[in-house]
C-alpha positions as CSV (number, residue, x, y, z in Angstrom):
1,X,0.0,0.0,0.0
2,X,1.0,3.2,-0.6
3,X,3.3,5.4,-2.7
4,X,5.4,1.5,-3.2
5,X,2.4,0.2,-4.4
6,X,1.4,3.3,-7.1
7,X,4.6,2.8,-8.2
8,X,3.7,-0.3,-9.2
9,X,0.7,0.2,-10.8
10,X,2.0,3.5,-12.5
11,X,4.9,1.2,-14.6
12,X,3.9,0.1,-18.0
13,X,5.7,-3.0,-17.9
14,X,4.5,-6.6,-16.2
15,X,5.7,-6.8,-12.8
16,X,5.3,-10.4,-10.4
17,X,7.4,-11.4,-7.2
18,X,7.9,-15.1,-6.7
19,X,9.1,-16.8,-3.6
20,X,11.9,-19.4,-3.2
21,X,9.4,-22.0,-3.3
22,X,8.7,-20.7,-6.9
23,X,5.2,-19.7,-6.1
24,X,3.7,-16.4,-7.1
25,X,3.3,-13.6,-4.0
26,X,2.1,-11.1,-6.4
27,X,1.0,-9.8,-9.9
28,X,0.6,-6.3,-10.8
29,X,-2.7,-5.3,-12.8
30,X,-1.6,-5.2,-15.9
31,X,0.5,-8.3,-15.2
32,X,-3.4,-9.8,-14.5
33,X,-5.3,-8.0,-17.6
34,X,-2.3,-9.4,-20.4
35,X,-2.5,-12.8,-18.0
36,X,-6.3,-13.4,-18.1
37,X,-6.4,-14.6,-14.4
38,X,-4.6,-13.7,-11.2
39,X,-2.2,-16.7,-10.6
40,X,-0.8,-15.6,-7.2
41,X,0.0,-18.7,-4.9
42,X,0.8,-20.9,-8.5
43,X,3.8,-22.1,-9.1
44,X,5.8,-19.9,-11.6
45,X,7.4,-21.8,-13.7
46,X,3.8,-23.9,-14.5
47,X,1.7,-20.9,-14.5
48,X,3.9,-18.3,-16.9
49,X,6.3,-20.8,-19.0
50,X,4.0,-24.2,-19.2
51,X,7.1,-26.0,-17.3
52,X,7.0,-29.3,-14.9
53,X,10.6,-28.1,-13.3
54,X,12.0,-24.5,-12.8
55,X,13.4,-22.9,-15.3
56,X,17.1,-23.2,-15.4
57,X,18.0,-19.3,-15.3
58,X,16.2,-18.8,-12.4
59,X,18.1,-22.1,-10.7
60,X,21.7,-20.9,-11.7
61,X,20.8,-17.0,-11.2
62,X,18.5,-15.7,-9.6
63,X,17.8,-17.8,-6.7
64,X,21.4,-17.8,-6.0
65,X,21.7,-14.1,-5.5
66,X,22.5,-12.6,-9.6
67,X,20.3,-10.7,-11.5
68,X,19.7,-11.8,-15.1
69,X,18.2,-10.3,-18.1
70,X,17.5,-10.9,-21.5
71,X,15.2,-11.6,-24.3
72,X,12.3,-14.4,-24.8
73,X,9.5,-14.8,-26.7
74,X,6.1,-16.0,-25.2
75,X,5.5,-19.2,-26.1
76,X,1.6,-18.2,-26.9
77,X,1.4,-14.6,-28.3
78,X,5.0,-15.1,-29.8
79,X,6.0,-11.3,-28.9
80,X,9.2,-10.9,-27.6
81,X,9.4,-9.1,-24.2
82,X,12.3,-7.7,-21.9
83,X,12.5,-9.8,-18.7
84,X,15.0,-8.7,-16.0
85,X,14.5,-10.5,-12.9
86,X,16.0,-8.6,-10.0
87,X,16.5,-11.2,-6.7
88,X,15.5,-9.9,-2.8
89,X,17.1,-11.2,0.2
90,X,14.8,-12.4,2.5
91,X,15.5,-12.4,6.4
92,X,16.4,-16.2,6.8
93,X,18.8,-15.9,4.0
94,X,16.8,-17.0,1.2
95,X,16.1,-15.2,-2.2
96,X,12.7,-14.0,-3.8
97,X,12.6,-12.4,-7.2
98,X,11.2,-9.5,-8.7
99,X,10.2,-9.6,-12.6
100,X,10.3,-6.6,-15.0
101,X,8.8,-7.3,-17.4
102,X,7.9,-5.3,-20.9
103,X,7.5,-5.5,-24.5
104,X,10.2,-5.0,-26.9
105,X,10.6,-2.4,-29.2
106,X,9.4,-3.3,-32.8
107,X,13.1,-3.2,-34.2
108,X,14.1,-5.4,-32.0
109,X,11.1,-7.7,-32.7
110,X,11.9,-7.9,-36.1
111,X,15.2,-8.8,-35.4
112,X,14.4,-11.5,-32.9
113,X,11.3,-12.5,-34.9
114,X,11.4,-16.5,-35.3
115,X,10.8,-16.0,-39.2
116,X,13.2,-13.3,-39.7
117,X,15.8,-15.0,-37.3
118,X,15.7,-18.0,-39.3
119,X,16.6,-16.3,-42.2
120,X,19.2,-14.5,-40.9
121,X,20.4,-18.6,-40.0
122,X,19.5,-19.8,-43.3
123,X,22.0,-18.1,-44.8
124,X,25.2,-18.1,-43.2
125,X,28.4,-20.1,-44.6
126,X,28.0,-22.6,-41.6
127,X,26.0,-25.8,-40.8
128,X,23.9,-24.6,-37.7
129,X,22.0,-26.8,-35.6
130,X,19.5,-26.3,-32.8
131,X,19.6,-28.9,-30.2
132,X,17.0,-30.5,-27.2
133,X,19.3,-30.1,-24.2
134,X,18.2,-33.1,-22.9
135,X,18.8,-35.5,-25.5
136,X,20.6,-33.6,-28.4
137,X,17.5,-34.0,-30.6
138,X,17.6,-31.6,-33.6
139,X,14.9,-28.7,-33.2
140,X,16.2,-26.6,-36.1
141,X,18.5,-27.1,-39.1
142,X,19.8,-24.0,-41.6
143,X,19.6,-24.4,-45.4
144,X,23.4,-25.7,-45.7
145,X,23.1,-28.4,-43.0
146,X,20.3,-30.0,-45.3
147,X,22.0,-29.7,-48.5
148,X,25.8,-30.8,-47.2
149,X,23.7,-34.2,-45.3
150,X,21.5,-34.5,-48.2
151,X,18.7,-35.0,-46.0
152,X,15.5,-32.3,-46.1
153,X,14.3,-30.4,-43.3
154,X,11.3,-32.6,-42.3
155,X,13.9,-35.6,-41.8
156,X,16.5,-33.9,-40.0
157,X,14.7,-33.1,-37.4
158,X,14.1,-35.2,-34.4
159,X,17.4,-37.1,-35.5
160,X,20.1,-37.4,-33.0
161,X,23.5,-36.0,-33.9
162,X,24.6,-39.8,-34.3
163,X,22.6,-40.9,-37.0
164,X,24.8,-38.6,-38.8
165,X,28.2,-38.1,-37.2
166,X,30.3,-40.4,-35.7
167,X,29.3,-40.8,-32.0
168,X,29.9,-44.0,-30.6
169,X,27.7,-43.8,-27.4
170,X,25.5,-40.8,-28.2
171,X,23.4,-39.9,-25.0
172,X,26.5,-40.6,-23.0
173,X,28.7,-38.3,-25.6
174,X,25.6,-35.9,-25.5
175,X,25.7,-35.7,-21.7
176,X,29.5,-35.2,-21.3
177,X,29.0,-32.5,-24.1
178,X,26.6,-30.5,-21.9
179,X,29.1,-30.8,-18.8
180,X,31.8,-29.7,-20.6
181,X,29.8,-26.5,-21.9
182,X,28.5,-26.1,-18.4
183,X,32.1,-26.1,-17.2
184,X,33.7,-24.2,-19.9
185,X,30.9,-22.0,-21.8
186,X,31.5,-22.5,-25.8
187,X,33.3,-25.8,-26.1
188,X,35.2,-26.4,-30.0
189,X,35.7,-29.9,-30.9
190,X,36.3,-31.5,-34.3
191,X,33.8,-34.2,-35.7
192,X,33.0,-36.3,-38.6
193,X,29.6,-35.9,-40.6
194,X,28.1,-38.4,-42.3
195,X,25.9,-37.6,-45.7
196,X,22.9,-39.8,-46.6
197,X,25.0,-41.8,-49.7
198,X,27.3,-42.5,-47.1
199,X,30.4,-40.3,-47.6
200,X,31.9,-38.6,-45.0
201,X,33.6,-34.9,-44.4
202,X,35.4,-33.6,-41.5
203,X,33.9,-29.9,-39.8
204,X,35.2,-28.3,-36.8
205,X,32.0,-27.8,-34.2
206,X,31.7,-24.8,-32.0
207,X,28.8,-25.7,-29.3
208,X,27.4,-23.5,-26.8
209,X,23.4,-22.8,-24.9
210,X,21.2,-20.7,-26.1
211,X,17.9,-19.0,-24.5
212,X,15.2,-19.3,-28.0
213,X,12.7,-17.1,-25.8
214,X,11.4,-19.2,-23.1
215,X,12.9,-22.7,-24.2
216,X,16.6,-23.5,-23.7
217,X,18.4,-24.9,-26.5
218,X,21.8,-26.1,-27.8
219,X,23.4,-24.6,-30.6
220,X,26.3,-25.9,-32.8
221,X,28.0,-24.4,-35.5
222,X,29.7,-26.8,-37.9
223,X,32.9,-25.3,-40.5
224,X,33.4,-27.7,-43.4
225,X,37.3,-28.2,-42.6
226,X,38.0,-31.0,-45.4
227,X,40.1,-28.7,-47.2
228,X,42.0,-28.1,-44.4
229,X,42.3,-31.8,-43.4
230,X,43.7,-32.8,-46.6
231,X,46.2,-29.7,-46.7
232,X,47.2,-31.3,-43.0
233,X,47.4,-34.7,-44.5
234,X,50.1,-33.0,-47.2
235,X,51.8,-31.3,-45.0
236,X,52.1,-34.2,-42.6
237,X,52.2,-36.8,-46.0
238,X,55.7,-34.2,-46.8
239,X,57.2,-34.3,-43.5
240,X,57.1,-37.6,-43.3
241,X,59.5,-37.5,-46.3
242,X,61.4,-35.1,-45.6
243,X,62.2,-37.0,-41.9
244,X,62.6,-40.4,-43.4
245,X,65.1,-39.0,-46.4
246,X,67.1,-37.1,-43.1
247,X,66.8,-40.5,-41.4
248,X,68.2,-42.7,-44.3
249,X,70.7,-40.2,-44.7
250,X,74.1,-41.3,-43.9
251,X,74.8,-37.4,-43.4
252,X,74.7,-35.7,-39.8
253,X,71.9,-32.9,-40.3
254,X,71.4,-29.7,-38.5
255,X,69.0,-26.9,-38.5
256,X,70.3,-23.8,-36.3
257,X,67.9,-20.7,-35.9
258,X,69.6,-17.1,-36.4
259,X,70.5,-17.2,-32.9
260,X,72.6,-20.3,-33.7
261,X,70.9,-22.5,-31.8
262,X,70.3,-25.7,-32.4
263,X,66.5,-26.2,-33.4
264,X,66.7,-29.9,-35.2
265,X,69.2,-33.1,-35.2
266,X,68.3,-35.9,-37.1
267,X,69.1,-39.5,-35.5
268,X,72.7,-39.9,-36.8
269,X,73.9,-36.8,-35.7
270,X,72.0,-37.2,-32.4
271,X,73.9,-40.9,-32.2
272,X,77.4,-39.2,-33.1
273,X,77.1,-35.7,-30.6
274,X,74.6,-36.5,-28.6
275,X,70.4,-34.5,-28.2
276,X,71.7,-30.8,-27.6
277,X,68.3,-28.9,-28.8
278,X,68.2,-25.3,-27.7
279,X,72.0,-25.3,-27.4
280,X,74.7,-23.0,-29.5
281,X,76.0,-25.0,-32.4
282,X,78.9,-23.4,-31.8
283,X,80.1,-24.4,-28.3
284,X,78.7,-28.0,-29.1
285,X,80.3,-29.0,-32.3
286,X,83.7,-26.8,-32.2
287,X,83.4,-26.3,-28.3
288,X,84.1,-22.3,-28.6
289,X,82.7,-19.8,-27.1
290,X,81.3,-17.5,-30.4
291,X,81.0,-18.6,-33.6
292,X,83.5,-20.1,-35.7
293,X,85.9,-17.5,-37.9
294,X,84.8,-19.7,-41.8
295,X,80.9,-20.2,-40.1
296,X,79.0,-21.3,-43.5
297,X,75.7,-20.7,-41.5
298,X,77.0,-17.1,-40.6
299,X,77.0,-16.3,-44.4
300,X,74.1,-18.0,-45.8
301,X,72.4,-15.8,-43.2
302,X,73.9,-12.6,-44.5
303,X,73.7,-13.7,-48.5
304,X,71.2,-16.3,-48.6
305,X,73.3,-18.7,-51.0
306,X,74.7,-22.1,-50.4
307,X,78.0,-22.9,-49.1
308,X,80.4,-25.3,-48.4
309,X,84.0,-25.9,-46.9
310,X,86.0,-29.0,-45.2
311,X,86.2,-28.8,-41.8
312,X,89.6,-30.5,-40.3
313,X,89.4,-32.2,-36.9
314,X,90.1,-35.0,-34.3
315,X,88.2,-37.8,-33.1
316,X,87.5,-38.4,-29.2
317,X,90.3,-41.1,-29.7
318,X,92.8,-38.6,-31.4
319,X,92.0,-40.4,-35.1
320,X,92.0,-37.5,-37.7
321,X,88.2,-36.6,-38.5
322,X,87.6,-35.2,-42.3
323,X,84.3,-33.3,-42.6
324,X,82.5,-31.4,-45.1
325,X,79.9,-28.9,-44.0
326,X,77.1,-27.7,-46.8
327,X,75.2,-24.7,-45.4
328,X,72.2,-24.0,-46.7
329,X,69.7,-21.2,-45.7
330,X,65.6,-22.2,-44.9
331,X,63.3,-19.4,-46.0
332,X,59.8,-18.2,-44.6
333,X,56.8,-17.5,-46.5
334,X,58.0,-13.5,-46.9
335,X,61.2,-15.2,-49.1
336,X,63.4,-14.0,-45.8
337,X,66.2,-16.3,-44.2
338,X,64.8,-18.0,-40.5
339,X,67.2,-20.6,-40.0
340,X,70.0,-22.6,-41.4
341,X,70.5,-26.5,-42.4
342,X,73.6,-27.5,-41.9
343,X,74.6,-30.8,-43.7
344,X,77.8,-32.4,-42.1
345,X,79.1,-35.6,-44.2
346,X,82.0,-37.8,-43.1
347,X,84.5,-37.7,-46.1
348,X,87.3,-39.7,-43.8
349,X,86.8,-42.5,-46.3
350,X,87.1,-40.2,-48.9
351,X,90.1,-38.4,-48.1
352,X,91.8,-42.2,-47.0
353,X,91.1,-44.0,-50.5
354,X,92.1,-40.4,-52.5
355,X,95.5,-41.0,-50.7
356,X,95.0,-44.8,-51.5
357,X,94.5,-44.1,-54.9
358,X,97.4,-41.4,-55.5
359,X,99.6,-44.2,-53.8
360,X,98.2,-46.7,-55.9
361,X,99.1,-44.7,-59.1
362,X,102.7,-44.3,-57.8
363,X,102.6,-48.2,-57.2
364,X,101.2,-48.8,-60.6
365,X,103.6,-46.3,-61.8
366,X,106.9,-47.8,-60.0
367,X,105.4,-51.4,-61.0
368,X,104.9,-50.3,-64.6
369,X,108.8,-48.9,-64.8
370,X,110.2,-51.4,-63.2
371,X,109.7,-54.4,-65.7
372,X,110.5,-51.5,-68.5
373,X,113.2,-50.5,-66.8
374,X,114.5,-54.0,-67.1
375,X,113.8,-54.9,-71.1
376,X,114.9,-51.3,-72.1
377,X,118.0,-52.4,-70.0
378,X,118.9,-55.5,-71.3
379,X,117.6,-54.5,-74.8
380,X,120.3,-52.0,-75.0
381,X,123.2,-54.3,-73.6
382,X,122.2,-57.2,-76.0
383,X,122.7,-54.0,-78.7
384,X,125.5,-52.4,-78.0
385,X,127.7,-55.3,-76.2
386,X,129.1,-58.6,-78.2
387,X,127.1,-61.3,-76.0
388,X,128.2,-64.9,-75.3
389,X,125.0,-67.4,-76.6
390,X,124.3,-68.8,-73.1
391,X,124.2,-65.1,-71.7
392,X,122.5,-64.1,-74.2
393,X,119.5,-66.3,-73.7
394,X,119.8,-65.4,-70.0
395,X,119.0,-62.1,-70.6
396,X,116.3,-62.9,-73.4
397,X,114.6,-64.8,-70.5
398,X,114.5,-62.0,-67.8
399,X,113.3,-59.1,-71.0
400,X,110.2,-62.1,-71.7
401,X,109.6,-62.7,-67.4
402,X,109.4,-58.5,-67.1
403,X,107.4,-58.2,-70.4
404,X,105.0,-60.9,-68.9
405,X,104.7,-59.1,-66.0
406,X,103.9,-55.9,-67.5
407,X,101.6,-57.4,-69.8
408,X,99.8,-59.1,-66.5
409,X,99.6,-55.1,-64.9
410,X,98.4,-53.7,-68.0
411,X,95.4,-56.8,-68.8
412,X,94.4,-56.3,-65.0
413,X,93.9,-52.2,-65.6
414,X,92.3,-53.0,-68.7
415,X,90.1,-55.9,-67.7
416,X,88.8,-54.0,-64.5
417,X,88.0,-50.8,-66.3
418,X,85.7,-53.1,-68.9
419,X,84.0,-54.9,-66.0
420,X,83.4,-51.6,-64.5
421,X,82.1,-50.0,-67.4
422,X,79.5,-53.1,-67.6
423,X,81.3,-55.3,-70.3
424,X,80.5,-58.5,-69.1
425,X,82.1,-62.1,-70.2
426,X,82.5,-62.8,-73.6
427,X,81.4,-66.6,-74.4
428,X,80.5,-68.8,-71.1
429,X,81.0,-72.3,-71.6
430,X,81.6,-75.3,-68.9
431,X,85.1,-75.3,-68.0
432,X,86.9,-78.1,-66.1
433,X,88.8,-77.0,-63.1
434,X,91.3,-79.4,-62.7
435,X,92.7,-79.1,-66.4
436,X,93.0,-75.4,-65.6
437,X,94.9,-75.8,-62.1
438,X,97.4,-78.0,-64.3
439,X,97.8,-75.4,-67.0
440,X,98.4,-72.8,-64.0
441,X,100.6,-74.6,-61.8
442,X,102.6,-75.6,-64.8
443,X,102.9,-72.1,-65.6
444,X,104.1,-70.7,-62.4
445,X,106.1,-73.8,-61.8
446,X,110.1,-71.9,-62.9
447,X,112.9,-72.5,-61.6
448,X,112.7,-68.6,-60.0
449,X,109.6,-69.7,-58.1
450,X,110.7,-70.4,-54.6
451,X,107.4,-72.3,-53.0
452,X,105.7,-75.6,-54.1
453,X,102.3,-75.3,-56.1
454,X,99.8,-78.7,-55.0
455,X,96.6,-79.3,-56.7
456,X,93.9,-80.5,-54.3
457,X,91.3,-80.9,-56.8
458,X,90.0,-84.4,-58.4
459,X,90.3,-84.9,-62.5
460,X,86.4,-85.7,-62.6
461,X,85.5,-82.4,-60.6
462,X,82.1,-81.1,-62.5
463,X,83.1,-78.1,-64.7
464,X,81.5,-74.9,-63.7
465,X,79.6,-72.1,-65.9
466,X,82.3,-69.7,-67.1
467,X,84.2,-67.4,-69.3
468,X,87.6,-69.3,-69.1
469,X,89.8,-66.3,-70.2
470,X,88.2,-64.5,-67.2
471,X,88.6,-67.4,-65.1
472,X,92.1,-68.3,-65.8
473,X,92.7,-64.2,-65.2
474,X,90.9,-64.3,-61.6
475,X,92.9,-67.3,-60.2
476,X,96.0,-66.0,-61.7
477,X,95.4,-62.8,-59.3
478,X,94.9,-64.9,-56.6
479,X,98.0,-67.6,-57.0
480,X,99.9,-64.2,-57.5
481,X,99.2,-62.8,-54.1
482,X,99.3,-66.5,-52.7
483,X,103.6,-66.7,-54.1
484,X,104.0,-62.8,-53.1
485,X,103.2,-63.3,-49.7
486,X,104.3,-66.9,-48.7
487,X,107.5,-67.4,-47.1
488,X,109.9,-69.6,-49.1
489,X,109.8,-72.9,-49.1
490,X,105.7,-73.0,-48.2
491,X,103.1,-74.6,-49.9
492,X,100.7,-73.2,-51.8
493,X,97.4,-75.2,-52.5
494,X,95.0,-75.0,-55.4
495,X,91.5,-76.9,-55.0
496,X,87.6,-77.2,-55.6
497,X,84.7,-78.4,-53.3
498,X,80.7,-78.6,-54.0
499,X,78.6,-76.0,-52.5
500,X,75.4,-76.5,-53.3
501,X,74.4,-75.7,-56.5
502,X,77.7,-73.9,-56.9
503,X,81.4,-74.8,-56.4
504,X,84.1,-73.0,-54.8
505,X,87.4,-72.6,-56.4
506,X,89.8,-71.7,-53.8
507,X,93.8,-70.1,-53.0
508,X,95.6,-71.2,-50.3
509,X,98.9,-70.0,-48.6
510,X,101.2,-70.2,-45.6
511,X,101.4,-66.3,-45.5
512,X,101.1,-64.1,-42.6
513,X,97.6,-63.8,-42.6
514,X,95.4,-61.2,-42.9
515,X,93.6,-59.0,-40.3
516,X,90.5,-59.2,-39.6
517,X,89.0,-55.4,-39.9
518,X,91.1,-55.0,-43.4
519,X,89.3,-58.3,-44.5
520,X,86.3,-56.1,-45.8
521,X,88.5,-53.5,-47.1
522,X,91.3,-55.7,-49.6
523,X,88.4,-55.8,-52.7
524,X,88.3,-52.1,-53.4
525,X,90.2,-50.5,-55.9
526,X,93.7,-49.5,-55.0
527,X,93.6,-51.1,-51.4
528,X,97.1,-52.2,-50.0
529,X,97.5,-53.9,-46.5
530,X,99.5,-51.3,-45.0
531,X,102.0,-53.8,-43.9
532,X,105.7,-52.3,-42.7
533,X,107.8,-55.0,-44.5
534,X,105.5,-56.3,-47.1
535,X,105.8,-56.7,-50.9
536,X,104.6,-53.7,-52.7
537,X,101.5,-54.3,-54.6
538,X,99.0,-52.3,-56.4
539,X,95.3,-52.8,-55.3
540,X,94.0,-54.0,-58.5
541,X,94.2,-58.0,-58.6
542,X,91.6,-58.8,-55.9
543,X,89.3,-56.0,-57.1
544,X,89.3,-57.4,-60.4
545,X,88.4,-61.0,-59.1
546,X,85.6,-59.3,-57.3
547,X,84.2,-58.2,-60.4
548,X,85.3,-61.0,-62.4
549,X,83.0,-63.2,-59.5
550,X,79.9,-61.2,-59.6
551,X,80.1,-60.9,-63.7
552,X,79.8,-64.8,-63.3
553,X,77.1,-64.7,-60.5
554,X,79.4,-65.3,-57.9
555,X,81.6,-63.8,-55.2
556,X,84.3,-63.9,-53.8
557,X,85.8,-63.9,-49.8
558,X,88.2,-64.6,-47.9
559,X,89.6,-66.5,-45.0
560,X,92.1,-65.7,-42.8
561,X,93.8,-65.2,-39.0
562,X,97.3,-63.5,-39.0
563,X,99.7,-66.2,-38.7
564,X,97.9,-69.2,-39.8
565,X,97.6,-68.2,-43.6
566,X,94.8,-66.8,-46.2
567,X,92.4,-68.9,-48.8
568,X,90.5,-67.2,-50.9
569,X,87.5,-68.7,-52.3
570,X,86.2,-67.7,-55.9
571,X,82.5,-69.0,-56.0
572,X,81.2,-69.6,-59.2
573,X,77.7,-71.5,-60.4
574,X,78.0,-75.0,-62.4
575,X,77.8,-75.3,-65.9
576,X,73.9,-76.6,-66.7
């Protein structure tokens, strides 16, 4: 009663108070004319909004001490209305509410109206969905939802999210949806969608509530991200390369930012220096304190080019360590340097068969003179000198032994560079090979040759598929090294023995042996044992029986433990 109460009456809105047991205390007048009845003493929530339970709002808000506000349309008249509901403390702690209530303007209306709304929805670049928060039901689908599903309006709704996306328990996913909006507000997650033929295409799903005038909804906005998924699978498809290329690599691989740290180290650099991300690449691979004086990364930074230089240095066990460093720079979208990959290779190898090889030359060289040296020698005595007969054949013998032997140097050069070049054998036939360990034992057999040659071979061996020039030219390498590096008076032993479908023609001596680590390392090209008192040699006969063996299908290996002597064993297939 009282001015309070003309207050009321005076406003031109709808004004109720409702207690906490969500029953009406009172109802202005006009609140009564637009009602029809007086509803004190109802319940509010059945009375105004048609509900069985309280409305949410007035649960999370306003009986718990906030004031809320907002827009809803009447679920009868379909008017939107301004409803601010404005909570009272009562004495024993409680909360009441007051209502304000009042139409809104017409622009607003417009705006809000359902028709007009749904337009608004219908055409935006986004699947949009209106949800039951109870059981995710669909309420209301845009214009591109229906054409990307391929389903019309009057199906899609009612359908549950899982008849079209992949949900594997749907009211359980549903409900752990609407926690995890409770807890966090809008809640992005990606999905797949299902179309009606069956197809599918990724989307990335904003979710969130929404108030749709007195009923609460769900809404989620889907974003066709297929595009992006496939650029992702591209990208992903490319690193994958990239990685396993760095990972096959036998090459030590860097990537340093412009700080010179280190921001990338593939596994065998990782395995050689250890994980150092984050670190300077300068105090961890030439343990300074700055960056080096030649730095290849410093001037790809400043130029943008590639460059390269050797790099000298020492192993942890003092072993000199060659390297090559490539630098090259990694460029950003905007064409501007952002880091630096750094390609380190190992060119020890390298560097050890160059000096092999420039040694080998000089062998080949010496080797070459030295039989020259001899028939231009004796050549010119037998000229210029009256000769006795007997000397004279003497020294006719030595000019055709050194003539042989350069002829031997010269056919291994020549055969080897044919093989290499992919000139195969020239006619395979069967050969027998215990006619051919005669003929070569008889051959070596002189009265200069200082060990004994035995054949341990039978005459019926079975004669194996080959080119018998190449053949006789192979085991001649091997009996060769066998005589150079047996002591005098050994025994050097020629024989076959079935393998399979293949037999194994084998060398051996009484020599010295032959280490194990070089083992792998005496079939390359101008390999010597580096042996302190050993017969020079030139690294091309065992080379050459490599590649006379794999010509033929075969191969060839070896044998040994220093001080108990070498066989080598030339496998070849048998003759059909």
């Amino acid at each position: 009663a009282g001015w309070p109460s003309a207050i009321v009456e005076a406003w031109d809105g709808l004004i109720y108070v409702g207690g906490p047991d969500y029953r009406i205390r009172f109802m202005n007048r006009r609140f009564i004319e637009t009602l029809g009845r007086d509803a004190t003493g109802e319940l509010c929530y059945r009375a105004l909004h048609g509900r069985d339970e309280p409305c949410p709002w007035c649960l999370a808000e306003v009986f718990a001490g906030k004031k809320s506000s907002g827009l809803f349309q009447h679920p009868v008249d379909g008017l939107w209305y301004h409803v601010t509901n404005v909570p009272l403390l009562l004495a024993d702690g409680s909360f009441a509410k007051i209502a304000f209530i009042r139409e809104a303007e017409e622009s607003e209306s417009q705006i809000k109206n359902l028709p007009v709304y749904r337009n608004i929805v219908d055409h935006l670049g986004d699947l949009i969905c209106f949800h039951d928060p109870d059981d995710g039901s669909l309420r209301y689908v845009n214009d591109l939802t229906c054409s990307s599903l391929d389903y019309t309006r009057e199906v899609l709704l009612g359908m549950h999210p899982a008849e079209f996306a992949d949900w594997p328990q749907p009211l359980r996913y549903w409900q752990k949806l609407m926690e995890r909006i409770d807890q966090q507000g809008t809640v992005v997650f990606e999905a797949r969608l299902r179309r009606r033929d069956g197809s599918t295409f990724d989307v990335e799903i904003k979710a969130n509530r929404l108030q749709a005038g007195l009923k609460p909804m769900v809404v989620t906005v889907a974003r066709d991200i297929s595009e992006r998924k496939r650029a992702e699978a591209r990208l992903i498809e490319e690193r994958n390369k990239v990685e396993a290329i760095m990972a096959a690599m036998g090459d030590g691989i860097t990537v340093i930012d412009r700080n010179y740290r280190i921001i990338y180290q593939n596994d065998i650099l990782i395995r050689r220096r250890g994980h150092h991300l984050g670190d300077f690449c300068y105090r961890i691979y030439a343990n300074r304190d700055q960056f080096c004086d030649e730095c290849q990364a410093r001037e790809s930074f400043t130029d943008g080019k590639v460059h390269c230089r050797p790099f000298d240095t020492t192993t942890p066990d003092g072993e000199p360590l060659y390297l090559e460093i490539t630098s090259c720079p990694l460029l950003d979208a905007s064409g501007e340097v952002m880091a630096c990959v750094e390609v380190v290779r190992d060119i020890t190898e390298r560097r050890r068969l160059e000096r092999s090889r420039e040694e080998a030359f000089s062998a080949v060289s010496h080797e070459m003179r030295t039989p020259l040296t001899a028939v231009i020698g004796f050549t010119q005595y037998l000229l210029e000198n009256p000769t006795p007969v007997e000397r004279q054949r003497e020294y006719l013998q030595l000019i055709e032994k050194e003539s042989e032997r350069l002829k031997r140097l010269i056919d291994n050069l020549l055969s080897l560079q044919r093989l290499r070049a992919g000139f195969g054998l020239n006619n395979p036939e069967p050969v027998l090979p215990y006619p051919l360990f005669l003929e070569l034992a008889e051959q070596y057999r002189t009265p200069l040759l200082k060990q004994q040659i035995d054949i341990d071979c039978s005459a019926d061996f079975p004669p194996v598929w080959a080119d018998s020039g190449k053949l006789r030219e192979a085991l001649s390498n091997l009996l060769d090294n066998a005589i150079k590096y047996s002591p005098e008076g050994g025994t050097i032993r020629l024989g076959a023995n079935l393998d399979g479908d293949a037999a194994n023609l084998w060398v051996k001596d009484q020599g010295r042996g032959i280490p194990e680590e070089e083992q792998k390392m005496i079939f390359k090209r101008f390999y010597r044992l580096e042996t302190r008192n050993g017969p020079p040699g030139t690294g091309l006969g065992l080379a050459l029986v490599k590649e006379i063996a794999q010509a033929h299908g075969g191969r060839v290996t070896v044998q040994s433990r220093p001080g108990e002597g070498t066989t080598f064993l030339l496998q070849l297939p048998l003759a059909p």
